[in-house]
Every structure is written in C-alpha cells, then in structure tokens.
DSSP file (Angstrom, degrees, kcal/mol; ACC not computed):
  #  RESIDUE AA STRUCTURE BP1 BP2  ACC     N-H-->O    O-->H-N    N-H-->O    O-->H-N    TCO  KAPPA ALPHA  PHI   PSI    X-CA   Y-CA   Z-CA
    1    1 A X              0   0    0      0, 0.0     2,-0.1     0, 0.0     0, 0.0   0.000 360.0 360.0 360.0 134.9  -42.9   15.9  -36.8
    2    2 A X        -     0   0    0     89,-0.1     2,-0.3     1,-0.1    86,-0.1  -0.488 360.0-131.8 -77.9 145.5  -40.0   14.6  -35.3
    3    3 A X        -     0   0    0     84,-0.7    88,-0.1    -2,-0.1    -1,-0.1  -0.600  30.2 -88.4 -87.2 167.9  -37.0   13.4  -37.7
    4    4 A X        -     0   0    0     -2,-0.3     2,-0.3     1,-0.0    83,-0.1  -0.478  36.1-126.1 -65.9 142.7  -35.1   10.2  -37.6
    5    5 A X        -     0   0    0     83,-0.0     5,-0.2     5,-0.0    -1,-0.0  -0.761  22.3-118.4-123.8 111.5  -32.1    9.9  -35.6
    6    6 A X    >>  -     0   0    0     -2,-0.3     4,-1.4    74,-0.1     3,-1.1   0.226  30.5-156.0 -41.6  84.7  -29.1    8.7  -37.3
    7    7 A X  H 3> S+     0   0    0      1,-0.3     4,-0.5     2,-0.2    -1,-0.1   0.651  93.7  61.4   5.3 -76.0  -28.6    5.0  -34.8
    8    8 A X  H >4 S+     0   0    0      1,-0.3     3,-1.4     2,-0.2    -1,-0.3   0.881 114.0  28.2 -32.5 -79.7  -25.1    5.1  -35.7
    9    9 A X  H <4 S+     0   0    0     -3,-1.1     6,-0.6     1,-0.3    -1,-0.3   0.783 100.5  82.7 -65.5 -23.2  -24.5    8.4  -34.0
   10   10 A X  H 3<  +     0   0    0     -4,-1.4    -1,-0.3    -5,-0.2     2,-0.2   0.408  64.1  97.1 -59.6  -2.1  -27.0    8.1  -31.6
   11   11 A X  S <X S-     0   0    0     -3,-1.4     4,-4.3    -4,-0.5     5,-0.3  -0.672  80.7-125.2 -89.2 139.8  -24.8    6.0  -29.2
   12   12 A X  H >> S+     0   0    0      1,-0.3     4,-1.9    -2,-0.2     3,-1.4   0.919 109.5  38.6 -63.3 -63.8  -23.3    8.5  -26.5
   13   13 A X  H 3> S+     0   0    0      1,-0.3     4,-1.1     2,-0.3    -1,-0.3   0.681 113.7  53.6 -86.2 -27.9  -19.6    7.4  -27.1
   14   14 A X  H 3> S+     0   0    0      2,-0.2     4,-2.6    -6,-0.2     3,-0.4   0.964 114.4  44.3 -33.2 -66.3  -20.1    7.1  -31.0
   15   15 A X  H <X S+     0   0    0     -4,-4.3     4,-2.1    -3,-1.4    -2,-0.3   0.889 115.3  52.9 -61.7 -60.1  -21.4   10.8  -30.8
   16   16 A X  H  < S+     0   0    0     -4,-1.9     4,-0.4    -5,-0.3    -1,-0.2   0.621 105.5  45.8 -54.4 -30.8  -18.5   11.6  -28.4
   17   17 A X  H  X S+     0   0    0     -4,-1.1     4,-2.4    -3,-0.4     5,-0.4   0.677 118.6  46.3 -93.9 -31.9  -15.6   10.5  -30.4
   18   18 A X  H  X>S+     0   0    0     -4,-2.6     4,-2.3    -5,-0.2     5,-0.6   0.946 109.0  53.3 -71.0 -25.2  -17.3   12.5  -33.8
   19   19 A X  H  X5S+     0   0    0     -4,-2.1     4,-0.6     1,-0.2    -1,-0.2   0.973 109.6  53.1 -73.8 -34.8  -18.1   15.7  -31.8
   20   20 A X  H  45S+     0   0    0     -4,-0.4    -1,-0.2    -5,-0.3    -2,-0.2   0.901 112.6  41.7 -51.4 -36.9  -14.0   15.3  -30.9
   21   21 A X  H ><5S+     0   0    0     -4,-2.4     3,-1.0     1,-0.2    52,-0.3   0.751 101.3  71.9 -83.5 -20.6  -12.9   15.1  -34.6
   22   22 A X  H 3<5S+     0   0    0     -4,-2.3    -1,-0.2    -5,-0.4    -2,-0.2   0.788  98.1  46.5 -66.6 -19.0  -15.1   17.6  -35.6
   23   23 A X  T 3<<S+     0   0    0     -4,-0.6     2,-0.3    -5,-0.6    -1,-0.2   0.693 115.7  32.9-109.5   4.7  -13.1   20.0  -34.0
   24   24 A X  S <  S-     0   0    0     -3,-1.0    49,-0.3     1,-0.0     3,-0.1  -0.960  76.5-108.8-148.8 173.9   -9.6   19.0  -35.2
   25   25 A X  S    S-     0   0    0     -2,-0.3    48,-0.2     1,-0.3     2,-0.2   0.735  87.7 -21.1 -65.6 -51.9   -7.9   17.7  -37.9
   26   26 A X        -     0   0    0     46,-0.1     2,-0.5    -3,-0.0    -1,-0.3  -0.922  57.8-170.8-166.6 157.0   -7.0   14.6  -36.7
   27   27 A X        -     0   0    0     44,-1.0     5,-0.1    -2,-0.2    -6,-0.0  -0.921  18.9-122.9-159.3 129.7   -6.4   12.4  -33.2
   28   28 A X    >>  -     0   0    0     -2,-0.5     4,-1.2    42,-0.2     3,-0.7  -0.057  26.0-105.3 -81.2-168.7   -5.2    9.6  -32.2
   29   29 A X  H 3> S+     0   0    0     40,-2.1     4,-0.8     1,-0.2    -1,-0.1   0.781 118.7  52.3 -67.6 -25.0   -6.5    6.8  -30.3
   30   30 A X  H 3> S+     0   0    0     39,-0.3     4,-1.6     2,-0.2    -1,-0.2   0.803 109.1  51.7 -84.7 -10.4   -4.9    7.4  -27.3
   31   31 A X  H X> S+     0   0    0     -3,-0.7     4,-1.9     1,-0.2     3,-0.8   0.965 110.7  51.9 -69.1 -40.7   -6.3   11.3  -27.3
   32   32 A X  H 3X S+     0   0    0     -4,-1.2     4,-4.0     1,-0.3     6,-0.4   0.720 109.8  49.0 -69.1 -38.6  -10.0   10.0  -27.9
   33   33 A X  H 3X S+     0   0    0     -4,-0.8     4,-1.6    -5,-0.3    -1,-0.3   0.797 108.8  52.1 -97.0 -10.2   -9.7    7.7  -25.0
   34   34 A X  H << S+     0   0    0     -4,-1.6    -2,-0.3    -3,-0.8    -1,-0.2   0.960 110.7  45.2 -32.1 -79.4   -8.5   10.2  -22.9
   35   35 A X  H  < S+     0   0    0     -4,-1.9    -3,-0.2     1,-0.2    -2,-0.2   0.787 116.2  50.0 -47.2 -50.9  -11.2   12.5  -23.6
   36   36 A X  H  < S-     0   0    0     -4,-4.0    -1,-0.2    -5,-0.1    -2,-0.1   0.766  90.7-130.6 -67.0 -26.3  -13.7    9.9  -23.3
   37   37 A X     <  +     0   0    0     -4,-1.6    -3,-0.1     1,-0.2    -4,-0.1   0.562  57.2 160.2  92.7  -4.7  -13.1    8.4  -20.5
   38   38 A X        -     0   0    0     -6,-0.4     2,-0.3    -5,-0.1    -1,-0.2   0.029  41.0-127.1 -31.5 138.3  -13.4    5.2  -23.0
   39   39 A X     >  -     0   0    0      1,-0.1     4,-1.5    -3,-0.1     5,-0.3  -0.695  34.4-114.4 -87.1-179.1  -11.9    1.6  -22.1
   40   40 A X  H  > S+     0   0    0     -2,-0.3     4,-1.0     1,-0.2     5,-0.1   0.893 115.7  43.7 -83.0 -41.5   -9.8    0.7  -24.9
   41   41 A X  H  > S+     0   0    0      2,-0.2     4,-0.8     3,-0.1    -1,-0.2   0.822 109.0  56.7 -46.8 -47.1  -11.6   -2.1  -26.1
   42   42 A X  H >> S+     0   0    0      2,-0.2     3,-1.8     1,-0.2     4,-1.4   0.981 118.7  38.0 -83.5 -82.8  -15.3   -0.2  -25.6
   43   43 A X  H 3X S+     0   0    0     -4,-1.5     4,-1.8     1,-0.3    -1,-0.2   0.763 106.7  62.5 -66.5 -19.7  -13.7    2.7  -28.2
   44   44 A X  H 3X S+     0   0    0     -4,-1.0     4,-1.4    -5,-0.3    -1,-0.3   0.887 108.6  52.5 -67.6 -37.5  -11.8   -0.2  -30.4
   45   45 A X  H <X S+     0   0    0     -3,-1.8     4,-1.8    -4,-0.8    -2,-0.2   0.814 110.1  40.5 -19.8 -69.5  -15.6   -1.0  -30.8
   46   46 A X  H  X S+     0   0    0     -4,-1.4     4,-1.4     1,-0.2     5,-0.2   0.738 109.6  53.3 -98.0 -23.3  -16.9    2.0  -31.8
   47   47 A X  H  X S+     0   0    0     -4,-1.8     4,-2.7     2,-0.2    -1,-0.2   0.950 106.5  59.2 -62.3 -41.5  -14.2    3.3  -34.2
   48   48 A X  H  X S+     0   0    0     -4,-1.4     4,-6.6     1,-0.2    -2,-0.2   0.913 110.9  41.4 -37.3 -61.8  -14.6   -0.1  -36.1
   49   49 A X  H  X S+     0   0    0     -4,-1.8     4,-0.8     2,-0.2    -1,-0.2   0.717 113.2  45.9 -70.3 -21.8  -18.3    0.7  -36.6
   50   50 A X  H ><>S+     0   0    0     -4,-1.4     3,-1.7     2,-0.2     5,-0.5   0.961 116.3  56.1 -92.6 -51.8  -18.2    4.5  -37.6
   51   51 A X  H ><5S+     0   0    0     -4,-2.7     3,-2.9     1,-0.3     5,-0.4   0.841 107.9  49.9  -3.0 -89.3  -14.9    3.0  -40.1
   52   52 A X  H 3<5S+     0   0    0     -4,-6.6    -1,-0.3     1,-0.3    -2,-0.2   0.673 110.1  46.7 -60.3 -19.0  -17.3    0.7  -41.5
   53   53 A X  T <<5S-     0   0    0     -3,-1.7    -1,-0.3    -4,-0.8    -2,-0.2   0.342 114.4-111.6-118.9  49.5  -19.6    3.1  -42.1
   54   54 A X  T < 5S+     0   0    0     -3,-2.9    23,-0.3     2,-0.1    22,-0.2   0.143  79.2 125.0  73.5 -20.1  -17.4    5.5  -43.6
   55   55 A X  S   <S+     0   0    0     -5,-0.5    19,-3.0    -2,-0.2     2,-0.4   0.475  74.2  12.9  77.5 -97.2  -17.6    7.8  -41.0
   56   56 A X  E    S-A   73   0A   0     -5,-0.4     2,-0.3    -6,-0.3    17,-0.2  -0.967  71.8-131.5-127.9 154.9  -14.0    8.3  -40.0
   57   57 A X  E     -A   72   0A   0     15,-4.5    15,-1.8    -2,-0.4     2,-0.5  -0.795  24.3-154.4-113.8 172.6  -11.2    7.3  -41.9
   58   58 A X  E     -A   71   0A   0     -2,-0.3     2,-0.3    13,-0.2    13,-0.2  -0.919   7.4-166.5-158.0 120.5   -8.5    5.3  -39.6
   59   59 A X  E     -A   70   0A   0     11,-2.3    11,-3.2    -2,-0.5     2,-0.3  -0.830   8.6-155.9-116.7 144.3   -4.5    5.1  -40.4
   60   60 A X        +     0   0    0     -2,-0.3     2,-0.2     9,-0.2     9,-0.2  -0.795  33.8 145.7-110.3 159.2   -2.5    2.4  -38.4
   61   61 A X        -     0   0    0     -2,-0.3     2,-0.2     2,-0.0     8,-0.1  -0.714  44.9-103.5-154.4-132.5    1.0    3.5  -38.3
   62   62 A X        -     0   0    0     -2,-0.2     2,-1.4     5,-0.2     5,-0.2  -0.474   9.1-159.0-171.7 113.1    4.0    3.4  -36.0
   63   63 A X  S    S-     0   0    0     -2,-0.2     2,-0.7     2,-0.0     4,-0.1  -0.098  80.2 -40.3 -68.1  35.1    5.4    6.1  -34.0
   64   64 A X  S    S-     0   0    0     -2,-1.4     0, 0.0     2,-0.4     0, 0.0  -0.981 123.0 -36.6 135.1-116.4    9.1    4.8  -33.3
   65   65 A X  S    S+     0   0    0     -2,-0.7    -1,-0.1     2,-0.1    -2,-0.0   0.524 122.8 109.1-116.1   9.4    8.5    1.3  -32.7
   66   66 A X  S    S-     0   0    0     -3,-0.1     2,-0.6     2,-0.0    -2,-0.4  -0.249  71.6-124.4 -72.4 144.7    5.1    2.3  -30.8
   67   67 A X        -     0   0    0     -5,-0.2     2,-0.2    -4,-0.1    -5,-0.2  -0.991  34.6-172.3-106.2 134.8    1.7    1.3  -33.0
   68   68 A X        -     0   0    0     -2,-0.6    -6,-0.2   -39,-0.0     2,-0.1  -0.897  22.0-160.6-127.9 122.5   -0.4    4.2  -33.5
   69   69 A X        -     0   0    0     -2,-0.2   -40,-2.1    -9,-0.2     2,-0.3  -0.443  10.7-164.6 -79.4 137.6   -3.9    4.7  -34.9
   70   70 A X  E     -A   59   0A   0    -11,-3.2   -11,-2.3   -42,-0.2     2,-0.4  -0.872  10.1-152.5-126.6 161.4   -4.8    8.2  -36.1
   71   71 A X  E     -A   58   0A   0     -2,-0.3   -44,-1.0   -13,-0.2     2,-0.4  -0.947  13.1-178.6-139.9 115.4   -8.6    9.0  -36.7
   72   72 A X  E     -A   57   0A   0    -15,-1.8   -15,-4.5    -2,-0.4     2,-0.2  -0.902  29.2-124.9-122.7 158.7  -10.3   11.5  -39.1
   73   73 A X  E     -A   56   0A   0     -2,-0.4   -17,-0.2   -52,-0.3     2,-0.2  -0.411  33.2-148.2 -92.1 159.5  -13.6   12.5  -39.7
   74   74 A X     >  -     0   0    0    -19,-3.0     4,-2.6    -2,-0.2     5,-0.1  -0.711  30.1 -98.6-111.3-173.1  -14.5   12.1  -43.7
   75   75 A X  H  > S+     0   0    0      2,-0.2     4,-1.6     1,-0.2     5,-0.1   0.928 127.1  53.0 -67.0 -55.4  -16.8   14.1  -45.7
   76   76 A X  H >> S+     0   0    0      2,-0.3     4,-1.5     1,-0.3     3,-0.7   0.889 108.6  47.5 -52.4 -80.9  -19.3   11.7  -45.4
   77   77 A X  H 3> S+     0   0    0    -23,-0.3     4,-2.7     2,-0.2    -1,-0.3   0.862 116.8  52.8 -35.7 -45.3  -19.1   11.5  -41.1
   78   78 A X  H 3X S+     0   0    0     -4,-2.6     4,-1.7     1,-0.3    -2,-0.3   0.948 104.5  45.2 -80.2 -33.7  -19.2   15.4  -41.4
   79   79 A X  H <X S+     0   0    0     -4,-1.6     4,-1.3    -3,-0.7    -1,-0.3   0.794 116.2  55.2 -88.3 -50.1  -22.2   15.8  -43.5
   80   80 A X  H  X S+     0   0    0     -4,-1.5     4,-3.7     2,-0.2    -2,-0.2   0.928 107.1  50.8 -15.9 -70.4  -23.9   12.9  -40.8
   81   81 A X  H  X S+     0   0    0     -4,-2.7     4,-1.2     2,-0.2    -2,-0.3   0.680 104.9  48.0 -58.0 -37.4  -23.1   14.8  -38.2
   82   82 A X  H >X S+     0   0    0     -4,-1.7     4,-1.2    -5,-0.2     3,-0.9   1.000 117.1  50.5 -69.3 -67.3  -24.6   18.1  -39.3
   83   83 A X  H >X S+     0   0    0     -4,-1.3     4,-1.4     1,-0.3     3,-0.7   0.914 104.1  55.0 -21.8 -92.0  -27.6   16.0  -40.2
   84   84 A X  H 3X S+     0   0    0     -4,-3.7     4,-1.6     1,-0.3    -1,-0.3   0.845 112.6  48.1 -19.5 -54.3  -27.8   14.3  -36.8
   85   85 A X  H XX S+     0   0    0     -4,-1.2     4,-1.5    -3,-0.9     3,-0.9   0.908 109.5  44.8 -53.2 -61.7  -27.9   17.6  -35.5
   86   86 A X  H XX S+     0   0    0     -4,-1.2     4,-2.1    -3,-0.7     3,-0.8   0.945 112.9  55.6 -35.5 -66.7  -30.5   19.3  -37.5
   87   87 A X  H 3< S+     0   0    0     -4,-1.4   -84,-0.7     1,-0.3    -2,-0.2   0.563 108.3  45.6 -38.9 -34.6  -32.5   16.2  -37.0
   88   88 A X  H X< S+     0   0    0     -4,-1.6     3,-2.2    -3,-0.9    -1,-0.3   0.856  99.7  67.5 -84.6 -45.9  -32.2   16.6  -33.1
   89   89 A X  H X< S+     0   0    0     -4,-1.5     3,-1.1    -3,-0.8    -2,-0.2   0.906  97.2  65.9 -55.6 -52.0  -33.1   20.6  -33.4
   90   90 A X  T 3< S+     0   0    0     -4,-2.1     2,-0.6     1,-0.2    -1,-0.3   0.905  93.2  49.2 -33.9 -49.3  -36.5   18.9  -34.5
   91   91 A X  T <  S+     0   0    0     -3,-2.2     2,-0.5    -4,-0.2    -1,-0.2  -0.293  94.5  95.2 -98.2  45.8  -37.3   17.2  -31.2
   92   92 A X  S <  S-     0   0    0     -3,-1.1     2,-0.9    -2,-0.6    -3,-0.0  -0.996  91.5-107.2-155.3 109.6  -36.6   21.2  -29.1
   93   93 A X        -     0   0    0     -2,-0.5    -2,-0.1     2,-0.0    -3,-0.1  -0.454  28.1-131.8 -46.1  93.2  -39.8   22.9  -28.7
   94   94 A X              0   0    0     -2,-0.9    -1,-0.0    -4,-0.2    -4,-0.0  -0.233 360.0 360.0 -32.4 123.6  -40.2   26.4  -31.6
   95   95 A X              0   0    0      0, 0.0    -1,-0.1     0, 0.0    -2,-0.0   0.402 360.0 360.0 -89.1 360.0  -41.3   29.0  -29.3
C-alpha cells in the first residue's frame, strides 16, 4: 500500500529548497535561488508557504544597508521531511 505524500513537499522547488536546508544550518535567499535556479518571485512563493506551515523559520534582516532573508529548517520541516521520504520509499518496488 502506497502512503500519502506530504502536498506541501511534493512540489519540485518546495522539495528543493528543504533538501538544501537540510544540509546546512542556515541560507539565505539569495544562496537558495542560486541553487535552484528559482526566479525570485517563484521562491518568494514557496518560502511563504513552507513559513506558513511551519516548515522553515525565515529572519528578515539587513546586511549593511542590504535586506536579507535567512532561512532555516525547524524541527517540524525536519521531521516532514524524513516522513516525506519514508513515505516515498513505499512507492520503490521490495525485491
């Protein structure tokens, strides 16, 4: 039986930007859109929604006189994400 797969993460660039934070501490907006290959609007988008659902946590700040958004994954997003995962290891044929 297949499991459910979490919506939220299930969007590639949703899924792109968590598998990035999962693997460091924290990053800011402009490394994420880098990596993705994101437009800036498109990833303003998708941070919103993994924010709102708790997800990532998301600091505005100001580098000089520069605004910069920093992005971390929370307990919550990590504990998704392992989930998501498992959940996908369902639909991969047991030999």
């Amino acid at each position: 039986m297949f499991r459910p797969l979490d919506p939220l993460l299930h969007s590639e660039l949703r899924l792109a930007v968590m598998s990035l934070l999962i693997g460091v501490d924290e990053a800011d907006f402009t490394y994420i859109r880098e990596h993705t290959g994101a437009t800036a609007g498109n990833l303003s988008v998708q941070v919103d929604k993994l924010e709102k659902a708790g997800y990532i946590a998301v600091e505005k700040t100001f580098r000089g006189k520069r605004p910069q958004t920093i992005c971390r994954v929370t307990d919550t997003g990590l504990k998704a994400f392992e989930d998501y995962v498992e959940a996908l290891k369902s639909y991969i044929p047991q030999r």
